[in-house]
MARKE-866996 format. One record per residue: residue number from 1; residue in three letters; x, y, z of N, C-alpha, C, O in turn. Coordinates in pm, whole numbers, plus 50000, padded with zeros to 5 digits. Layout:
+-----+-----+-------+--------+-------+--------+---------+-------+-------+--------+-------+-------+--------+-------+
!   k !   r ! neast ! nnorth !   nup ! caeast ! canorth !  caup ! ceast ! cnorth !   cup ! oeast ! onorth !   oup !
+-----+-----+-------+--------+-------+--------+---------+-------+-------+--------+-------+-------+--------+-------+
! NUM ! ALA !     X !      Y !     Z !      X !       Y !     Z !     X !      Y !     Z !     X !      Y !     Z !
...
+-----+-----+-------+--------+-------+--------+---------+-------+-------+--------+-------+-------+--------+-------+
END
This chain:
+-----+-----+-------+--------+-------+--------+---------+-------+-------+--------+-------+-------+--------+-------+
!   k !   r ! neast ! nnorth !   nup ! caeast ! canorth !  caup ! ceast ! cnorth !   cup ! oeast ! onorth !   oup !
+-----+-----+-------+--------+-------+--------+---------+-------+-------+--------+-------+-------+--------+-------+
!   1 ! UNK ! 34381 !  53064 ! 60321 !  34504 !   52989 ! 60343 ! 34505 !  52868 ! 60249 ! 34394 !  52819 ! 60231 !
!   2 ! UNK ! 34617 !  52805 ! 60181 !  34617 !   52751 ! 60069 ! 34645 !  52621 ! 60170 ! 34667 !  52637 ! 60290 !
!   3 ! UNK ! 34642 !  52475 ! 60099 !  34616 !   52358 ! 60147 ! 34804 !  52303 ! 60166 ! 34821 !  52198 ! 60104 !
!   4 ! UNK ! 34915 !  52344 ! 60225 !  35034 !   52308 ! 60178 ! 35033 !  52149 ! 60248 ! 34937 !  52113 ! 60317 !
!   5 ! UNK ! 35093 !  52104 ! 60234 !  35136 !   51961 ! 60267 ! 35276 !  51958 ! 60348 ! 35381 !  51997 ! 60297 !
!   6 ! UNK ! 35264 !  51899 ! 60499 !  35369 !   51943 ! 60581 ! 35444 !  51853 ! 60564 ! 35398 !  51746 ! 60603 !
!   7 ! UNK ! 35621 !  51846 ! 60489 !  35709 !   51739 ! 60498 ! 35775 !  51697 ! 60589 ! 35812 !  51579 ! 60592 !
!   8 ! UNK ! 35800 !  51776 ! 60674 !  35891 !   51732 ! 60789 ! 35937 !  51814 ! 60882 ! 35881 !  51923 ! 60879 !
!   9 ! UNK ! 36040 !  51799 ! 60987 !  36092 !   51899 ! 61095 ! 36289 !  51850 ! 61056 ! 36344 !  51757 ! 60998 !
!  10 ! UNK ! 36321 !  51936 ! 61104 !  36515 !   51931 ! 61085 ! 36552 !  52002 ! 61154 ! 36495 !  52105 ! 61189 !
!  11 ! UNK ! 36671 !  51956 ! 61195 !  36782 !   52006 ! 61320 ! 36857 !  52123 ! 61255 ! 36897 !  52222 ! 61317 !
!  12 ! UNK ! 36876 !  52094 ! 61087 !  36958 !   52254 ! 61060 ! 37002 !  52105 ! 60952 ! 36966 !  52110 ! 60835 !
!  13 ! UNK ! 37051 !  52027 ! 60983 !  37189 !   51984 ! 60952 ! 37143 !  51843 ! 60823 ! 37235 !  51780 ! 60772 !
!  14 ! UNK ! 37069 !  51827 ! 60804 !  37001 !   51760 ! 60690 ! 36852 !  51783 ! 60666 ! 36781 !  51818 ! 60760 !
!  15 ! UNK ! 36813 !  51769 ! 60571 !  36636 !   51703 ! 60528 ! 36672 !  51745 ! 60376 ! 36731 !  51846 ! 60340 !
!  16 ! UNK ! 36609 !  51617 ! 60278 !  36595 !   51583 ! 60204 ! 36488 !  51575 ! 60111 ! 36459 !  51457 ! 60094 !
!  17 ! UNK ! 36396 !  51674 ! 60026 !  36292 !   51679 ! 59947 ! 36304 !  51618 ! 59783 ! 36377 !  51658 ! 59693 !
!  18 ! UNK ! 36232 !  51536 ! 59782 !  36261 !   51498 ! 59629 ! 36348 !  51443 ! 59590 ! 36356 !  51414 ! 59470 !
!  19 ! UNK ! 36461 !  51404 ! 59695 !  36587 !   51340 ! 59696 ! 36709 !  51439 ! 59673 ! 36817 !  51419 ! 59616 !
!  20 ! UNK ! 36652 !  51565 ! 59744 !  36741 !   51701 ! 59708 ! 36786 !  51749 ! 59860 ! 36718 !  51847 ! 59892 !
!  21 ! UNK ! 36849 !  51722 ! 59929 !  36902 !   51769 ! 60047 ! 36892 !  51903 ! 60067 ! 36998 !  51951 ! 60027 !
!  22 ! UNK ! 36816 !  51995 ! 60111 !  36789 !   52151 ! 60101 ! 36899 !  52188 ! 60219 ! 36849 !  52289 ! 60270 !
!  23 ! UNK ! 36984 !  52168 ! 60266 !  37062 !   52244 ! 60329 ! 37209 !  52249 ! 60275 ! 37288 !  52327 ! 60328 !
!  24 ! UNK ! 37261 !  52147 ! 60145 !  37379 !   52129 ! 60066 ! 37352 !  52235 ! 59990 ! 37449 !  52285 ! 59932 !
!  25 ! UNK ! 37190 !  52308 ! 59968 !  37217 !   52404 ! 59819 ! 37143 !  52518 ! 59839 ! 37045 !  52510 ! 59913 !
!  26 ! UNK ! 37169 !  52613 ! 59791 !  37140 !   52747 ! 59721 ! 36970 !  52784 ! 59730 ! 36916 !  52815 ! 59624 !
!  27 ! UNK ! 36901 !  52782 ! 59831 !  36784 !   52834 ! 59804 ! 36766 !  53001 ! 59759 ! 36843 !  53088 ! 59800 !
!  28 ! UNK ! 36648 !  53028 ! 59667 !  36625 !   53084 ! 59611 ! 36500 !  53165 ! 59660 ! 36384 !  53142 ! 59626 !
!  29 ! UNK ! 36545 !  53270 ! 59749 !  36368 !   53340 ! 59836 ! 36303 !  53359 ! 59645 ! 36359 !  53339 ! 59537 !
!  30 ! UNK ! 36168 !  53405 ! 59682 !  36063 !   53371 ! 59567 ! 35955 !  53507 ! 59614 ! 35845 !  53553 ! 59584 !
!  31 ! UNK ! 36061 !  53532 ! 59703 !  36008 !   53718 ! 59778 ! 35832 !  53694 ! 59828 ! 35758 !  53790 ! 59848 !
!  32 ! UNK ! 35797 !  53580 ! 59839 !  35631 !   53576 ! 59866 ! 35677 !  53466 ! 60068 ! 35772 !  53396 ! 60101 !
!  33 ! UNK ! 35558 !  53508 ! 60138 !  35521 !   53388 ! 60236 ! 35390 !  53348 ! 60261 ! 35298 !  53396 ! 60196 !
!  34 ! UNK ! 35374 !  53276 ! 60337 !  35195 !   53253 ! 60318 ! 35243 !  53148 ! 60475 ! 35349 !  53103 ! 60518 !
!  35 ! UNK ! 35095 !  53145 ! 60522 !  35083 !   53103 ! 60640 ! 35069 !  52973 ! 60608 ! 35008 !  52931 ! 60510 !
!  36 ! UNK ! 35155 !  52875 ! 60733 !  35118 !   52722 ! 60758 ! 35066 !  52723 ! 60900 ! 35050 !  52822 ! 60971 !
!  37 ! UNK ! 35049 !  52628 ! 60921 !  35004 !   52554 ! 61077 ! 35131 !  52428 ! 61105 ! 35157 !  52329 ! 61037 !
!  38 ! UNK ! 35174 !  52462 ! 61195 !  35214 !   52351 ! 61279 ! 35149 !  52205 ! 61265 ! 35067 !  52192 ! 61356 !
!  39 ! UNK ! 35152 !  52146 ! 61223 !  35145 !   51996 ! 61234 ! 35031 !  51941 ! 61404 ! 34917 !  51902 ! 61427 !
!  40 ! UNK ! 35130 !  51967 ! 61464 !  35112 !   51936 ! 61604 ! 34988 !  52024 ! 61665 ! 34878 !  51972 ! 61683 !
!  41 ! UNK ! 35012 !  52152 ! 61695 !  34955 !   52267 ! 61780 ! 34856 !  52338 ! 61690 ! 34777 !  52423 ! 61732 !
!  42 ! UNK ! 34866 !  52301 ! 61570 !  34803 !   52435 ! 61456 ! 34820 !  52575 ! 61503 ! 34728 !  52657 ! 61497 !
!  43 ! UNK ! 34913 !  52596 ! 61540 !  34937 !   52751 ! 61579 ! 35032 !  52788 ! 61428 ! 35135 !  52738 ! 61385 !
!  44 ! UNK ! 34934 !  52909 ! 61370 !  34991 !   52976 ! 61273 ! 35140 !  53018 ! 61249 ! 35189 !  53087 ! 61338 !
!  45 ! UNK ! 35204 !  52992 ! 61162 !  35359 !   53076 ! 61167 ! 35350 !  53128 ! 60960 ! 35273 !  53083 ! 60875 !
!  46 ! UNK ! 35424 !  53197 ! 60949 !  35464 !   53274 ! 60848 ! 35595 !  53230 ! 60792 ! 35699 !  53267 ! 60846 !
!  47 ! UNK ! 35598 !  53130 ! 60655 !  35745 !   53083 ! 60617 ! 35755 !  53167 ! 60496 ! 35672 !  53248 ! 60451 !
!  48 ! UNK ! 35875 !  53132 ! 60449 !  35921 !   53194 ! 60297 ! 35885 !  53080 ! 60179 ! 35876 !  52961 ! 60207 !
!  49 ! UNK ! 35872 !  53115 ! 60089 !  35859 !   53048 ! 59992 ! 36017 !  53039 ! 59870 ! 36062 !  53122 ! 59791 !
!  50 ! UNK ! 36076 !  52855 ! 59917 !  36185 !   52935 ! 59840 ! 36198 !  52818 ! 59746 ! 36155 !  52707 ! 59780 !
!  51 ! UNK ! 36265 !  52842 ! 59609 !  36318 !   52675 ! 59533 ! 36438 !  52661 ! 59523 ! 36505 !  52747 ! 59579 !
!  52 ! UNK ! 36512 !  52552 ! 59450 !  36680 !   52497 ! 59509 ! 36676 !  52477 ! 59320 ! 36595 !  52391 ! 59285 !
!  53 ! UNK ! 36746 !  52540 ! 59217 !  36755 !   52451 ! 59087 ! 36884 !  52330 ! 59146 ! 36967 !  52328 ! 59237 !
!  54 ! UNK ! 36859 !  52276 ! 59078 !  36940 !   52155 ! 58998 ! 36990 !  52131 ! 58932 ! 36930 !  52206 ! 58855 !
!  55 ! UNK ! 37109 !  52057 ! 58829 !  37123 !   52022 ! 58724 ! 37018 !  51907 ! 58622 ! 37008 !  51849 ! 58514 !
!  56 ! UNK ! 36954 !  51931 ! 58763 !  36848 !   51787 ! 58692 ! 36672 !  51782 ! 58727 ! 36589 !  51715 ! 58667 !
!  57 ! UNK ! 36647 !  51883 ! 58850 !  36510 !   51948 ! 58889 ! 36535 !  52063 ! 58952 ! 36646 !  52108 ! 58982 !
!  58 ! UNK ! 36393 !  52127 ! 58980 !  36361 !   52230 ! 59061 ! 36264 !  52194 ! 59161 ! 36169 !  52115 ! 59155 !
!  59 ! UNK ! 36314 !  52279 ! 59270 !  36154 !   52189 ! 59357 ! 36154 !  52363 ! 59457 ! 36221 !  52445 ! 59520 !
!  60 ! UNK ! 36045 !  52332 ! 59414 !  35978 !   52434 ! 59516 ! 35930 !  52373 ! 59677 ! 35916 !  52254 ! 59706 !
!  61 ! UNK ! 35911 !  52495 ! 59772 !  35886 !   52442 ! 59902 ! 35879 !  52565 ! 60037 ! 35943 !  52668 ! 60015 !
!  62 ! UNK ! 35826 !  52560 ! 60132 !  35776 !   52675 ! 60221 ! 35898 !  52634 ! 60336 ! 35951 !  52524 ! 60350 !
!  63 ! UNK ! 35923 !  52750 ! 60406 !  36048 !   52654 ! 60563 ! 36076 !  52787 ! 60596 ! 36103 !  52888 ! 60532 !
!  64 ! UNK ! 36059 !  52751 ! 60746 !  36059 !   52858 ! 60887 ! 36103 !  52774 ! 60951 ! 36113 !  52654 ! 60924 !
!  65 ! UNK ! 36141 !  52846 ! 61068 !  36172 !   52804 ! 61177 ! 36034 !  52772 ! 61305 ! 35952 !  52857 ! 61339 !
!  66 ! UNK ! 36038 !  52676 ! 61341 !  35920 !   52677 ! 61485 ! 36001 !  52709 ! 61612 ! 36120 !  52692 ! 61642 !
!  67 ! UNK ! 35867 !  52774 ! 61691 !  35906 !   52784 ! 61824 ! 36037 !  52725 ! 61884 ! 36110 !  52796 ! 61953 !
!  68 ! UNK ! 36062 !  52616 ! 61860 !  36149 !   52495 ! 61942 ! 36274 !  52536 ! 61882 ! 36381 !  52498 ! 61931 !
!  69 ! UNK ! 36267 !  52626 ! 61760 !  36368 !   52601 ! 61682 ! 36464 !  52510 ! 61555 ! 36569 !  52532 ! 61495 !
!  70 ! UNK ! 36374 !  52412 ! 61557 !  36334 !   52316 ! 61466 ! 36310 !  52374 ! 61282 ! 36237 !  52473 ! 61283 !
!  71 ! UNK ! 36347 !  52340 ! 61157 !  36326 !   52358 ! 61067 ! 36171 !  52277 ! 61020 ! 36140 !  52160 ! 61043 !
!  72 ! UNK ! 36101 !  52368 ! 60958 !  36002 !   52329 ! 60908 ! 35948 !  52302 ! 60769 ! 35936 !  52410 ! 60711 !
!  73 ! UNK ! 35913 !  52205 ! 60696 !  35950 !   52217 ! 60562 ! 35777 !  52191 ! 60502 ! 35702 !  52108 ! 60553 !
!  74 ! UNK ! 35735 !  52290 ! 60371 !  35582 !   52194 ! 60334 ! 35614 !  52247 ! 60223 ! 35687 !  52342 ! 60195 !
!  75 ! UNK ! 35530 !  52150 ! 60141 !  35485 !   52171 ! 59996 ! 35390 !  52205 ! 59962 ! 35278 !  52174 ! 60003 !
!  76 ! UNK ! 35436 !  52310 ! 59838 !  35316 !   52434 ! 59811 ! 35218 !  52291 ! 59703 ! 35262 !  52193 ! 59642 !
!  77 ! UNK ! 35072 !  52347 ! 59723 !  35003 !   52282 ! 59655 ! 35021 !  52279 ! 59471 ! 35058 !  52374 ! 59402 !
!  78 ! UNK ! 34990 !  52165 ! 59430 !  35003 !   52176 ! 59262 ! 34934 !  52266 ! 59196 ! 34870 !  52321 ! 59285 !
!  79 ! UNK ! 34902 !  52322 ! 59086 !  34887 !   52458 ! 58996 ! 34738 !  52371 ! 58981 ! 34646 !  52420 ! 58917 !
!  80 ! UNK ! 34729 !  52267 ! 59033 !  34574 !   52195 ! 58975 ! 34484 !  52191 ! 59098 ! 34367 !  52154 ! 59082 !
!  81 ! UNK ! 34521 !  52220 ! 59203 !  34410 !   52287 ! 59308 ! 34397 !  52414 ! 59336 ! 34311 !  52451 ! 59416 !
+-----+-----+-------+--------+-------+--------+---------+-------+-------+--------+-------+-------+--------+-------+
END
């Protein structure tokens, strides 16, 4: 299991990565998932791996849904670990 970095939880209706609001744009599945842990419980879940272009970046990033129903958002580790 790779080291992702957990950004946050969302209602559906905003969260903001990189200063990129991921629910205004166009994610891009990347056809791969890989397991995170919950923050809280460490109970395993299975997200997608997807990125959003830009006119100005790209940002990559993992997001499922949890139990509660809650959006889940982490960042895949850098190409240097």
């Amino acid at each position: 299991m790779k080291n992702y970095t957990f950004l946050g939880r969302s209602d559906g209706r905003r969260f903001c990565i990189e200063g990129i609001d991921v629910f205004s744009n166009k994610w891009q599945s990347q056809g791969e998932c890989d397991i995170v842990l919950e923050p809280d419980t460490k109970k395993p879940y299975s997200f997608s791996i997807y990125k959003i272009e830009t006119s100005s970046k790209t940002i990559s990033f993992l997001a499922g849904k949890f139990r509660d129903g809650s959006w889940g958002f982490y960042q895949p580790p850098s190409d240097d670990e």
